[in-house]
Backbone as numpy.savetxt, mean C-alpha at the origin, in Angstrom:
# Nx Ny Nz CAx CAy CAz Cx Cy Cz
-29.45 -0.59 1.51 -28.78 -1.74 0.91 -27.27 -1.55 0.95
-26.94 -2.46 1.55 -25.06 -2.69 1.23 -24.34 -2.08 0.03
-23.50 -1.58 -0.25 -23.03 -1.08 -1.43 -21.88 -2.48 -2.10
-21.78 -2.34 -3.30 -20.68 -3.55 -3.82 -19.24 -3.40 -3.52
-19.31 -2.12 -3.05 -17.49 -1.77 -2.84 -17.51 -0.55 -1.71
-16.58 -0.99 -0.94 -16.26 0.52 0.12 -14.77 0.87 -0.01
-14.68 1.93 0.00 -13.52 2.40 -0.33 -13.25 2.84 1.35
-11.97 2.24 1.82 -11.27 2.75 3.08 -10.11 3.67 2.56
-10.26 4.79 3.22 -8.90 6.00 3.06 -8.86 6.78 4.63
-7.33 5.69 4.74 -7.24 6.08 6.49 -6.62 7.44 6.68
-7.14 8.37 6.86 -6.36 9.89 7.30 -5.70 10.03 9.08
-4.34 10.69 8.76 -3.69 11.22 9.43 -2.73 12.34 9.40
-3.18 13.67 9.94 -2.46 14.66 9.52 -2.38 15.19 7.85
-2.65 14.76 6.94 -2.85 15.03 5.54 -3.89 15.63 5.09
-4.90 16.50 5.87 -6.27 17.46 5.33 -6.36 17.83 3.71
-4.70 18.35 3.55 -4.98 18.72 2.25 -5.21 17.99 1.12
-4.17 17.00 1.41 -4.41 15.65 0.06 -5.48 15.05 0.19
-6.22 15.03 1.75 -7.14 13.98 1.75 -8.61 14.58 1.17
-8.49 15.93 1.03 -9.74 16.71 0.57 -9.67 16.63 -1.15
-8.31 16.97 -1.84 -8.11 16.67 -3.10 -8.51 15.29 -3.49
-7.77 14.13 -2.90 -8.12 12.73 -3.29 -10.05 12.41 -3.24
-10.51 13.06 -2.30 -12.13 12.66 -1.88 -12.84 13.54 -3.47
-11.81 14.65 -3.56 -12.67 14.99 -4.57 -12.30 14.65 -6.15
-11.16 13.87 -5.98 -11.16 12.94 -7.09 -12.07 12.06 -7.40
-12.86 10.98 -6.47 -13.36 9.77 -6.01 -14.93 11.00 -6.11
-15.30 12.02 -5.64 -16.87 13.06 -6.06 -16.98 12.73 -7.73
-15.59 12.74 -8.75 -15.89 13.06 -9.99 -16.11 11.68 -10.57
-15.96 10.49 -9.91 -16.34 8.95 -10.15 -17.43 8.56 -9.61
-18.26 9.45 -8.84 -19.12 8.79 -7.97 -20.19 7.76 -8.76
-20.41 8.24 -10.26 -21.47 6.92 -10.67 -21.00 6.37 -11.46
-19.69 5.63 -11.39 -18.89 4.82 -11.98 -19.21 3.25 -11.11
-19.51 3.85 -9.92 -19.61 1.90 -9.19 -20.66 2.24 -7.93
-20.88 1.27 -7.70 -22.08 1.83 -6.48 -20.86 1.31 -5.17
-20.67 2.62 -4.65 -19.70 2.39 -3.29 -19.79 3.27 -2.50
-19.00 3.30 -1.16 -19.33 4.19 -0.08 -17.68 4.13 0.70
-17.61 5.37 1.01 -16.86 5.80 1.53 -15.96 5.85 2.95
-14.99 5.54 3.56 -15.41 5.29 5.27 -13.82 5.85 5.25
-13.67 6.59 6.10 -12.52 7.32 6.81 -12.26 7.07 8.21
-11.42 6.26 8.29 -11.00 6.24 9.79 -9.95 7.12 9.93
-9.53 7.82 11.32 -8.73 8.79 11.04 -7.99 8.54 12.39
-6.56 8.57 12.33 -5.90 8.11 13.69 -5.29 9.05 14.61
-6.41 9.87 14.68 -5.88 11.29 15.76 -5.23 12.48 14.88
-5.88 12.89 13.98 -5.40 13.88 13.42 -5.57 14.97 14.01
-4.59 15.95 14.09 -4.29 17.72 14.87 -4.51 18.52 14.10
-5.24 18.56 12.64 -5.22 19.49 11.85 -6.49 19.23 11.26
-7.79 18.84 11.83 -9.05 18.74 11.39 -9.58 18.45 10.55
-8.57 17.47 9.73 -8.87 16.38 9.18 -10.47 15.76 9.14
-11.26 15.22 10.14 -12.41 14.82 10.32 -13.57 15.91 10.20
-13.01 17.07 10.35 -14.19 18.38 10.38 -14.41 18.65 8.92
-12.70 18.57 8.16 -12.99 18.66 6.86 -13.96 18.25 5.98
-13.70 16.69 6.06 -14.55 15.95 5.89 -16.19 16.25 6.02
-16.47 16.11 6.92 -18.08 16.23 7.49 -18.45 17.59 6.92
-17.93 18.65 7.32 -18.22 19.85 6.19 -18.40 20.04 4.84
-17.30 19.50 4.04 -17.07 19.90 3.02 -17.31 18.25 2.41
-17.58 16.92 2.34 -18.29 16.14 1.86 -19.35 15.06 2.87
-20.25 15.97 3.06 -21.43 15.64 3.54 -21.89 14.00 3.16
-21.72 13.33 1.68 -21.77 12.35 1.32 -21.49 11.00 2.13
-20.46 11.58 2.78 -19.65 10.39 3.48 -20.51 10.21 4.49
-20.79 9.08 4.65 -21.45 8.74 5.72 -21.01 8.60 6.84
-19.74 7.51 6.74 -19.20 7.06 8.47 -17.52 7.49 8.11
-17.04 8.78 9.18 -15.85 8.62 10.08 -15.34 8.07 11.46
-14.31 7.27 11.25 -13.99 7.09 12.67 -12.97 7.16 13.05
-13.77 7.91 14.46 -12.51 8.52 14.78 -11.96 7.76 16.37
-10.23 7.90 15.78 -9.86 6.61 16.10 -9.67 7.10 17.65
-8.55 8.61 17.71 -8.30 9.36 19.10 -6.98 8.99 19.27
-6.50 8.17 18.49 -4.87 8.31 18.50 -4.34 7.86 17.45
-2.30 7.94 17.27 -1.97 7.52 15.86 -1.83 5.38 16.27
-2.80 4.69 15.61 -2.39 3.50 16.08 -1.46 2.64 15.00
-1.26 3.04 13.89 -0.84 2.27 12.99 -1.45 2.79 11.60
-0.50 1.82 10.67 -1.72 2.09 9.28 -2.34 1.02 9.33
-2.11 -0.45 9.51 -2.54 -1.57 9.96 -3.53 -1.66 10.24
-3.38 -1.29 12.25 -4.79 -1.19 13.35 -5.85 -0.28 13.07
-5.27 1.02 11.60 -6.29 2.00 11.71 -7.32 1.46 10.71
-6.84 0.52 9.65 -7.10 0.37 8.30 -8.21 -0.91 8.84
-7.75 -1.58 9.91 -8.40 -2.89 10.40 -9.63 -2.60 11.23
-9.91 -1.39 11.98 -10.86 -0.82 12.55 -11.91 -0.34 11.80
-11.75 0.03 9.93 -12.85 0.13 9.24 -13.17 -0.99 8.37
-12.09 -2.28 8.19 -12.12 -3.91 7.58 -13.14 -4.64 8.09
-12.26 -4.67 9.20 -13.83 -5.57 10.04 -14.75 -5.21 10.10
-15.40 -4.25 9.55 -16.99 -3.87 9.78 -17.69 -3.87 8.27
-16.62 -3.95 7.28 -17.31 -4.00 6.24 -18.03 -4.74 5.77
-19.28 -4.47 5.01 -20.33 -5.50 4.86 -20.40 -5.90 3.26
-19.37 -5.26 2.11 -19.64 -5.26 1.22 -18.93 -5.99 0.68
-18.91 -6.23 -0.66 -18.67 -7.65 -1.45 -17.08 -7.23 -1.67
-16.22 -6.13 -1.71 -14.83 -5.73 -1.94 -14.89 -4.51 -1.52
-13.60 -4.24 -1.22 -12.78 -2.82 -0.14 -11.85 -2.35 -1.14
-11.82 -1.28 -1.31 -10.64 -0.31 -1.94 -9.88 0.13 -0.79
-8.79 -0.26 -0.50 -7.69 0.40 0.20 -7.14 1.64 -0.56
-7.54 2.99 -0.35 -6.43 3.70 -0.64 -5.59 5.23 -0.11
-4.86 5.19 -0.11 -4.15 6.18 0.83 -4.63 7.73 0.66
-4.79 8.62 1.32 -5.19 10.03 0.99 -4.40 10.92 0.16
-2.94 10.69 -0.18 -2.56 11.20 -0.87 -2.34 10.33 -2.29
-3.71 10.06 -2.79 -3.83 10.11 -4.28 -4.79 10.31 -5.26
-4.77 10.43 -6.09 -5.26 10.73 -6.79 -6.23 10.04 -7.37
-7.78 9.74 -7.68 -7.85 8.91 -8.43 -9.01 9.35 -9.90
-8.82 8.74 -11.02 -9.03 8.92 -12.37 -9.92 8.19 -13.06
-11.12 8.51 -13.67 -12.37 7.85 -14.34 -11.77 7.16 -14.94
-12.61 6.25 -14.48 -12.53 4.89 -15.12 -11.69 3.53 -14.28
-10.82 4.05 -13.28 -9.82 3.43 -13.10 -10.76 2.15 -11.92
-11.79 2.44 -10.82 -12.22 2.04 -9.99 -13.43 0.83 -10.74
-14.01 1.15 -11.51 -14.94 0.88 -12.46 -14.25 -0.45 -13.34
-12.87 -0.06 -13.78 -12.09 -1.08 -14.56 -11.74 -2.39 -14.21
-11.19 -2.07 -12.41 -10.52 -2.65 -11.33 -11.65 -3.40 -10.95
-12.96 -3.21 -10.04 -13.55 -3.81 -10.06 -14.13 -5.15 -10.91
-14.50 -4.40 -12.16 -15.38 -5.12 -13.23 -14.30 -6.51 -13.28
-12.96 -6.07 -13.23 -11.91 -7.29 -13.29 -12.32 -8.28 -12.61
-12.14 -7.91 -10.83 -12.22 -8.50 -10.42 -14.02 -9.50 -9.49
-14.89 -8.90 -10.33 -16.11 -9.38 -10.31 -16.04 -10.64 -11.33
-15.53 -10.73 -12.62 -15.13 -11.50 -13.75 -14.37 -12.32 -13.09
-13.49 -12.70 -12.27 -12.27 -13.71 -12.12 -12.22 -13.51 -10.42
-13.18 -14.77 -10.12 -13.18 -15.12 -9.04 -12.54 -15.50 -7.96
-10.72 -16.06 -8.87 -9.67 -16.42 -8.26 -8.93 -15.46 -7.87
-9.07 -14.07 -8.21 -8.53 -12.87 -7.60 -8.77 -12.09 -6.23
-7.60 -12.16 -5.71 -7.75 -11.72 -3.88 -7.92 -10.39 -4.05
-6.72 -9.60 -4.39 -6.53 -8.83 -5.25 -6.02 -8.18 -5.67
-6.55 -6.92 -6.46 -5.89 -6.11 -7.44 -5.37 -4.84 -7.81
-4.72 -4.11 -8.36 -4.02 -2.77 -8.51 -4.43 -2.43 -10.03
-4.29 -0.83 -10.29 -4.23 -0.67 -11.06 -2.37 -0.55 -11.10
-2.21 0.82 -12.33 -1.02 1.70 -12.75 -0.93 2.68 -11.43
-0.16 2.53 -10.39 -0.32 3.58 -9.59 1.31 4.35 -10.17
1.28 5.85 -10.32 1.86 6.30 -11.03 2.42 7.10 -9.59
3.90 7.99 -10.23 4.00 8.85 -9.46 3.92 10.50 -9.81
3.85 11.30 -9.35 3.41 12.54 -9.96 4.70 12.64 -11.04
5.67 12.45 -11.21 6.40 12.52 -12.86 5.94 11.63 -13.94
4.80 10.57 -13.57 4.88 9.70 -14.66 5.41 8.79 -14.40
6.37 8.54 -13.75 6.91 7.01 -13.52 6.39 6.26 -12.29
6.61 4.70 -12.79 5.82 3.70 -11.84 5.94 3.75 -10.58
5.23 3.79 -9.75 5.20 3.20 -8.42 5.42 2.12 -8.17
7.18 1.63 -7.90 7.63 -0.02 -8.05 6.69 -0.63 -6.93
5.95 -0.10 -5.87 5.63 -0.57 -5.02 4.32 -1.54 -5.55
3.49 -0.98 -6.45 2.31 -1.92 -6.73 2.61 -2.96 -7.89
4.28 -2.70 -8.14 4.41 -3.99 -8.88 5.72 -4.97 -8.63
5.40 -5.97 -7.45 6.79 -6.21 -6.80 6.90 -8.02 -6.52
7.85 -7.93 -6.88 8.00 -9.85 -6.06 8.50 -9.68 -4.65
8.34 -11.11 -3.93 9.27 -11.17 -2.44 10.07 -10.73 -2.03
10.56 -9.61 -1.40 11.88 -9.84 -0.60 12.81 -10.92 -0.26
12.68 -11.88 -1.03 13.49 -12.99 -0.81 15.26 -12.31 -0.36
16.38 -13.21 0.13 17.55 -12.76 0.50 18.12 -11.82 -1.33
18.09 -13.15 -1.93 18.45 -13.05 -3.65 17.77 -11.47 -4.28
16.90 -11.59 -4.33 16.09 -10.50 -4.38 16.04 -9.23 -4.11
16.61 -9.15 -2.68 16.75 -8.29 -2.15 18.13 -7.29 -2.40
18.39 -8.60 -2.37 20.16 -8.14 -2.60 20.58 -7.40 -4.36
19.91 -8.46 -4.93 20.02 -7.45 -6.14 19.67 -6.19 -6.31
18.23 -5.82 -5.59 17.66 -4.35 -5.70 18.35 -3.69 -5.07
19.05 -3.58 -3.89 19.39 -2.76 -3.04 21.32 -2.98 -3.60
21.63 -3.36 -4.27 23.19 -3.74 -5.20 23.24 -3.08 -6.48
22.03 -2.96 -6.96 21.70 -1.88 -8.41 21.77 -2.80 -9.35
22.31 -3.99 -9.19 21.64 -5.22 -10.46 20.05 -5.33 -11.20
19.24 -5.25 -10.49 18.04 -4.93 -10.97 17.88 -3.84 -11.72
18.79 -2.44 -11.38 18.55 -1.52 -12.73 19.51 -1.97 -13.81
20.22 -2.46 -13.54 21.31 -2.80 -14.63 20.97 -3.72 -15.74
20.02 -4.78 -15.07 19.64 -6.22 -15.83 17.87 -5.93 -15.76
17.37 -5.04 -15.68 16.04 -5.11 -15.40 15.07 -5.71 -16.19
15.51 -6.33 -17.21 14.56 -7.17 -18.11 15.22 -9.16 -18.02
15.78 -9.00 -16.79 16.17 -10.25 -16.26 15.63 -10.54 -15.11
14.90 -12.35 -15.14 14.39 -12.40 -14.66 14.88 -12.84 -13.13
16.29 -13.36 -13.31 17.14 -13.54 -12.41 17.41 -12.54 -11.57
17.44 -11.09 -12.30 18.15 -10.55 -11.57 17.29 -9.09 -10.70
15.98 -8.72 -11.57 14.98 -7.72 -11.41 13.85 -8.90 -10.57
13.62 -9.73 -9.86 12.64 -10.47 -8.95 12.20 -9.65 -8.06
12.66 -8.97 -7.45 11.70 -7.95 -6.75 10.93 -6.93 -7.38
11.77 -6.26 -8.30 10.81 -4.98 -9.53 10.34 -5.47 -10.05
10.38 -6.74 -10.57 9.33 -7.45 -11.72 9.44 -6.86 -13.03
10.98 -6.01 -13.26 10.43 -5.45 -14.46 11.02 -6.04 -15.68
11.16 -7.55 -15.90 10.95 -8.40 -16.74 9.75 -8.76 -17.00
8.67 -8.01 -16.33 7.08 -8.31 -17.21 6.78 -7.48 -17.94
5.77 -7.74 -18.70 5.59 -6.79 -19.92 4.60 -5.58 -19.01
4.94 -4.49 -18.92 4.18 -3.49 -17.38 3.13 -2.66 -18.14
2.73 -3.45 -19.51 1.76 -2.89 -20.36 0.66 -3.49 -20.44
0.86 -5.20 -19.96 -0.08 -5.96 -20.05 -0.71 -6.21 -18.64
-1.74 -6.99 -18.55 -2.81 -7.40 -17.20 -1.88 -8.86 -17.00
-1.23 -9.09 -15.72 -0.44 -10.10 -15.12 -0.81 -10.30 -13.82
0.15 -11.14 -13.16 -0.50 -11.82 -12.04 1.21 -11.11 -11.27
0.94 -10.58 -9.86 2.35 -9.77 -9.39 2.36 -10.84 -7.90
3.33 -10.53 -7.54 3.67 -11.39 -5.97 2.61 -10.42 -5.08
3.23 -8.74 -5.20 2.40 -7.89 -3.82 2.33 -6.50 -4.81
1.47 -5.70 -4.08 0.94 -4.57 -4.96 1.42 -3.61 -3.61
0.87 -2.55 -3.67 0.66 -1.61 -2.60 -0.80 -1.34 -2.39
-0.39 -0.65 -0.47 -1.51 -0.77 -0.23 -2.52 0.68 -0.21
-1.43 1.49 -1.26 -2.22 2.65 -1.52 -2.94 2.88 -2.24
-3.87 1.42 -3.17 -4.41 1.35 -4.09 -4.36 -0.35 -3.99
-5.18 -0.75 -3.44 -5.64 -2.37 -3.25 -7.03 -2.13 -3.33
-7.64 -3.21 -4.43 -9.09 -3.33 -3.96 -8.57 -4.93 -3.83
-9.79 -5.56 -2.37 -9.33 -6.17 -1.97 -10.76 -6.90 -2.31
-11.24 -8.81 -2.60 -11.97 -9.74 -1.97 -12.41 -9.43 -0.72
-13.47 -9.02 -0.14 -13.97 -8.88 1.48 -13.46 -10.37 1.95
-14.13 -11.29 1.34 -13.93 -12.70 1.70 -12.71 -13.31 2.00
-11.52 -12.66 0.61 -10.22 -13.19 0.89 -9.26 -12.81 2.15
-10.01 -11.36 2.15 -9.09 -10.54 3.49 -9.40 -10.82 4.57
-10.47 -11.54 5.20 -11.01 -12.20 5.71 -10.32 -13.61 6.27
-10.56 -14.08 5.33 -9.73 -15.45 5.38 -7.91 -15.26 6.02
-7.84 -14.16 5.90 -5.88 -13.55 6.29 -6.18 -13.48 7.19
-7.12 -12.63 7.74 -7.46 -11.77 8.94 -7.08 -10.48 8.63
-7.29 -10.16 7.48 -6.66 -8.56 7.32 -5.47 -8.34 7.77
-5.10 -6.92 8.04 -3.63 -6.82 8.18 -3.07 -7.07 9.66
-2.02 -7.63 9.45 -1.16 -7.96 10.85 -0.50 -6.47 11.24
-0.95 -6.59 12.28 -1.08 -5.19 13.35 0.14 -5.23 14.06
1.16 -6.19 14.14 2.75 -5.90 14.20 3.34 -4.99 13.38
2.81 -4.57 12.17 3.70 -3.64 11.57 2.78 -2.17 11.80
3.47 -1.10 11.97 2.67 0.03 12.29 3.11 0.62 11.08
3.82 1.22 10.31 4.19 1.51 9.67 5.20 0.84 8.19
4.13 0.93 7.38 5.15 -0.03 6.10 5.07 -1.40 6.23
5.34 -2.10 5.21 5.26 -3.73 5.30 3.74 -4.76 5.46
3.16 -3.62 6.19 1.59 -4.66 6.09 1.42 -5.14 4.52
1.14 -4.66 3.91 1.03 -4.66 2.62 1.88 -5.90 2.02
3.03 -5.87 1.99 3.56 -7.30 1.18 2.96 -8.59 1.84
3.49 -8.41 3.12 2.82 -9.00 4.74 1.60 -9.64 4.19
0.24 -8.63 3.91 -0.84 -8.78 3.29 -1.19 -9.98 2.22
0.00 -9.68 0.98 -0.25 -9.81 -0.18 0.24 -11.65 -0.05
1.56 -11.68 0.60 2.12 -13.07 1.11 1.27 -13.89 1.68
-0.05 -13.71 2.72 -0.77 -14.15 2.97 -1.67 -14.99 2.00
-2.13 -13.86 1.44 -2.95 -14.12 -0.09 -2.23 -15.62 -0.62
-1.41 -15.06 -1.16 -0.82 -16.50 -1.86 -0.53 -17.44 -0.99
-0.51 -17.69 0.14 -0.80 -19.09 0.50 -1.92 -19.52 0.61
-2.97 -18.82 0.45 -4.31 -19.41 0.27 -4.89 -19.58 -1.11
-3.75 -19.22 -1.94 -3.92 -19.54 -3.09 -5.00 -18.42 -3.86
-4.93 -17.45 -3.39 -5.51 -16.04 -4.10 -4.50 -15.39 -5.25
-5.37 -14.90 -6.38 -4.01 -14.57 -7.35 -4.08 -13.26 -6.61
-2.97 -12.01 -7.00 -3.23 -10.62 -7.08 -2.85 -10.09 -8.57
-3.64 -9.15 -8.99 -3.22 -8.81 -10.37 -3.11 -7.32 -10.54
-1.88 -7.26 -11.57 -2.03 -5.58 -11.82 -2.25 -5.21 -13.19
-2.92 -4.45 -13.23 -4.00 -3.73 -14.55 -3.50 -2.47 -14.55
-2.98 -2.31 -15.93 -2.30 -1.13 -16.28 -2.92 -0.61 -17.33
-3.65 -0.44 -17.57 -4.42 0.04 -18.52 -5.39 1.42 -17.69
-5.52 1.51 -16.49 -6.19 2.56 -15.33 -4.92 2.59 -14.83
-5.12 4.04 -14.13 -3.95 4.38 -13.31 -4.69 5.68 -12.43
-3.77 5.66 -11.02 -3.57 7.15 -10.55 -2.14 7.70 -10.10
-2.50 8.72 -9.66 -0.77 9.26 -9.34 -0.95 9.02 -7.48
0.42 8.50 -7.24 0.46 9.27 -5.67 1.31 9.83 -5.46
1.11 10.79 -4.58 2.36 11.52 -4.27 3.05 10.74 -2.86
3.89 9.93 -2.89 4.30 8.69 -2.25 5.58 9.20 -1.38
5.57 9.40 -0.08 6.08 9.66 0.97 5.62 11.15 1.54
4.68 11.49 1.24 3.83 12.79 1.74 3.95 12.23 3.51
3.45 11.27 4.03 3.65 11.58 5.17 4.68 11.34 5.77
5.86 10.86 5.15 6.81 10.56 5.91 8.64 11.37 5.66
7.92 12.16 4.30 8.81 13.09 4.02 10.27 12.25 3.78
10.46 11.15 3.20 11.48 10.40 3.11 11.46 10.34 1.18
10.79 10.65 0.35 10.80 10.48 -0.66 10.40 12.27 -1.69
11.15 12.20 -2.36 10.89 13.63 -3.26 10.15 13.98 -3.66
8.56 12.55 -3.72 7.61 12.69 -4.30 6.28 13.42 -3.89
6.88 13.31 -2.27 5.65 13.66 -1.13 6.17 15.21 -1.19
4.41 15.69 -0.79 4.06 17.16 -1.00 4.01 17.72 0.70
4.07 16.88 1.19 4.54 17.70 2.68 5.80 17.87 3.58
5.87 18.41 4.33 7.57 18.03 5.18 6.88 18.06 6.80
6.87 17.06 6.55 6.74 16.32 8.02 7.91 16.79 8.74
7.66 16.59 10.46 8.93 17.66 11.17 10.07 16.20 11.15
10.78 16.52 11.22 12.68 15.45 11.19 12.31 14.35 12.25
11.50 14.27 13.51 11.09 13.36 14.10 10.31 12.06 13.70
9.66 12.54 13.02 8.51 11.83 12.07 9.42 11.46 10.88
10.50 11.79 10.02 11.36 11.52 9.17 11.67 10.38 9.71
12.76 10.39 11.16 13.24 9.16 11.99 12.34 8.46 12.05
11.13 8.50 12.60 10.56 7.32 12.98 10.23 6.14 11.39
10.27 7.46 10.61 9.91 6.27 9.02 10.77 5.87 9.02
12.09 6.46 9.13 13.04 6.09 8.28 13.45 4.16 9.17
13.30 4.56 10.37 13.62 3.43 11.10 12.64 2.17 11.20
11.22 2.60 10.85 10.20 1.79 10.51 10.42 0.68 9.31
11.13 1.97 8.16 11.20 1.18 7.18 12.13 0.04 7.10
12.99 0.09 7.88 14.17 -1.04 8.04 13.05 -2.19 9.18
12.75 -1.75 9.99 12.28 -2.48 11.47 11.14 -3.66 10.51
10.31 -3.32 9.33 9.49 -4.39 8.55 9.65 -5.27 7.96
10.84 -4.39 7.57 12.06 -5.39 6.50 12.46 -6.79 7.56
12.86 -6.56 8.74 13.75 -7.71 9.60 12.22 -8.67 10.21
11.24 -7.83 10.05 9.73 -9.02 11.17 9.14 -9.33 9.97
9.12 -9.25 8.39 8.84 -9.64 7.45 9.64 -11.22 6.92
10.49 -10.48 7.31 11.73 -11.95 6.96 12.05 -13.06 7.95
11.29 -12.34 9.77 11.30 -13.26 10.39 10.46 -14.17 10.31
8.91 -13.28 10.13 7.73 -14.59 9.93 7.46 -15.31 8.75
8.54 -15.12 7.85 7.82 -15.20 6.35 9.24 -16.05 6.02
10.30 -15.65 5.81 11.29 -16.46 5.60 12.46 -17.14 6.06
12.17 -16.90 6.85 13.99 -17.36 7.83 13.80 -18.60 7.58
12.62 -19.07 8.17 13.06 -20.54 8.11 13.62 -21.39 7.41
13.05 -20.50 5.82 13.96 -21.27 4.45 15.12 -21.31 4.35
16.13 -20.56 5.25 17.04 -20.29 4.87 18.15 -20.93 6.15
19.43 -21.24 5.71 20.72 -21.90 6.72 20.95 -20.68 7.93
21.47 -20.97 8.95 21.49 -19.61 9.96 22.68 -18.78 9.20
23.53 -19.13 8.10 24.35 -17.94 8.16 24.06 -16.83 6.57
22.68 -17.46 6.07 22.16 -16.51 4.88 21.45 -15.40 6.12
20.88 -16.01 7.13 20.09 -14.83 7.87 21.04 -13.82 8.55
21.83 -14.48 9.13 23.30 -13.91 9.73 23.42 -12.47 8.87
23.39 -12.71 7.78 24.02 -11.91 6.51 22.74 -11.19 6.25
21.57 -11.67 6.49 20.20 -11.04 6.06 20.24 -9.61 6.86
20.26 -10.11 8.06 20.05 -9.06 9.61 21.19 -8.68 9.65
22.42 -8.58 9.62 23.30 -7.73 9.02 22.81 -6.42 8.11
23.09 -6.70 6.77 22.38 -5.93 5.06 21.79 -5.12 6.03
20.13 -5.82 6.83 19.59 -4.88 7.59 19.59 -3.60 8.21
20.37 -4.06 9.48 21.00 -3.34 10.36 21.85 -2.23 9.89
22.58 -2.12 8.87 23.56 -1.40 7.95 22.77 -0.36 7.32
21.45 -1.04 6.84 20.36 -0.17 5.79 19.92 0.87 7.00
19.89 0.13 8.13 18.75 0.74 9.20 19.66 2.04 9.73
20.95 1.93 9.83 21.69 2.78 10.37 21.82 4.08 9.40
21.89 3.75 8.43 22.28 5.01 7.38 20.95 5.49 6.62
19.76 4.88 6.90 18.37 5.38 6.30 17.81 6.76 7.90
18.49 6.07 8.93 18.25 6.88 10.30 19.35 8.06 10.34
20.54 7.99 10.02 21.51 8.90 9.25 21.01 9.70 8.27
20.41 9.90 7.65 20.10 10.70 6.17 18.92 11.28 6.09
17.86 10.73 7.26 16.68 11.34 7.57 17.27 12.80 8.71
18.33 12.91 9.46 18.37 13.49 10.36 19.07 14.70 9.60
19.55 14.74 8.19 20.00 15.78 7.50 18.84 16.54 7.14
C-alpha cells in the first residue's frame, strides 16, 4: 500500500549529515506512516552505500550518476511519487518528534494548504529567515540587503521580505518557506510542475512557493515544531555549515546565489516594473554578484 507521505532527501557529497539526519527521521518512524527515497546526484564519498548498509529500511535510492541540480535531482524522485504529500528535506538536518506528525496533521485538516514549514532553526537557536520570507520584490529587496529590515523589523513596510512583523510564535500564512523542510500537496506540486529545473542551485524554492500562490495555494508556517539545519554545509558560504567544501564549490555558490536572484526577477517580476527600476534591479545584482564571488575566494 502507498504510504501517506514520502519524505525526499536529495544527497550529494554530505554522508555524514545525511546518516545523522536519516537517523533523526529512525527515532520518528511511528509518528506517520511514510517512506523514504534518496536520490543522490553523483556522490564521491559513498553516500548511497551508506545508506543501503547502515538503513536497510529505505527502500528506493536513486542514483542519479551525476551532480544535476537540486531542482532536476529533487524532480527525478517528485514525479514518481504516489503518495498523498512529499516532505522535501535537505540532509543536513535535523529532525525532532513530533515535528513531521504536527506538519502533516495540519495540513490533512486544511485543504487549502500547498504547503507547509515548520520552525526550521539554526544550530544557535536562531531562525532560519529562509522558511519565513515574502517576495523579493525591488522594495523588498532593497530594504534587506540596506539593513532597514533589521532596523525597523517589526515594520511592515520595511521587514517584507523577513516577515518579521508577524507574530513568529503563531501558525500564519508566509509568501515562501524553504526547501529544506517543505512538506508539500502531491496534487499542488503537480499542478506547478514541481520545480523549475533552470535554477540548479538556490531559488527553486521561492520559484516554487510563487507558483503556489498563483494557483491560489496558501503556504503556512507552524512554529510550534521545529528542526535545526546546519544551513550552508554544502556550500561553505555560511558559518552555520559543518563542512568546508573546496573554494571552487564556494565560487560556484557564491555566483549561483546572485545568478537566481536576476532569472527569479526575470520570470516573476520585471514585467511589473518601468525599464529603469530593472535597470537599477540588475545593477544591485551584478554589484552583489561581484563581491559575494570576491569573498568566497578569501
Amino acid at each position: 500500500m502507498k504510504p501517506k507521505l514520502s519524505i525526499v532527501i536529495l544527497s550529494y557529497n554530505t554522508k555524514d549529515l545525511l546518516r545523522d539526519c536519516l537517523l533523526s527521521l529512525k527515532k520518528v518512524k511511528t509518528e506517520a506512516d511514510f517512506d523514504v527515497i534518496v536520490p543522490d546526484n553523483g556522490s564521491t564519498d559513498s553516500s548511497p552505500e551508506m545508506v543501503e548498509k547502515e538503513f536497510p529500511w529505505i527502500k528506493k535510492i536513486i542514483r542519479i550518476g551525476k551532480n544535476i541540480g537540486f531542482a532536476a535531482g529533487n524532480n527525478r524522485a517528485l514525479k514518481a511519487v504516489k503518495s498523498e504529500f512529499v516532505l522535501l528535506l535537505n540532509p543536513d538536518t535535523i529532525v525532532y518528534p513530533n515535528t513531521i506528525r504536527r506538519v502533516l496533521n495540519y495540513m490533512e485538516d486544511n485543504a487549502d494548504v500547498g504547503a507547509a514549514t515548520c520552525r526550521v532553526e539554526l544550530p544557535n537557536g536562531k531562525l532560519d529567515y529562509s522558511c519565513h520570507r515574502g517576495f523579493p520584490t525591488p522594495w523588498n529587496a532593497l530594504c534587506y540587503f540596506s539593513g532597514l529590515s533589521n532596523i525597523f523589523p517589526g515594520s511592515k513596510f520595511f521587514s517584507g521580505y523577513t516577515a518579521t512583523y508577524k507574530d513568529l510564535n503563531s501558525i500564519h500564512e508566509v509568501d515562501a518557506l524553504t526547501g529544506a523542510f517543505a512538506m508539500i500537496r502531491t496534487k499542488a506540486g503537480r499542478q506547478v510542475g514541481w520545480f523549475d529545473e533552470d535554477y540548479f542551485w538556490n531559488g527553486e524554492d521561492i520559484d516554487f512557493c510563487y507558483k503556489l500562490k498563483e494557483r491560489k495555494w496558501k503556504i503556512i508556517y507552524i512554529p510550534d515544531v521545529k528542526i535545526t539545519h546546519f544551513k550552508g554545509s554544502a556550500s561553505g558560504l555560511r558559518k552555520t555549515g559543518v563542512l568546508k567544501p573546496a573554494k571552487f564549490v564556494k565560487k560556484k555558490a557564491a555566483l549561483s546565489s546572485t545568478q537566481v536572484m536576476r532569472l527569479f526577477y526575470k520570470k516573476h517580476l520585471a514585467q511589473n516594473y518601468p525599464f529603469y527600476v530593472n535597470w537599477m534591479v540588475y545593477l544591485g545584482i551584478s554589484l552583489l554578484e561581484s563581491f559575494r564571488v570576491s569573498k568566497s575566494s578569501i
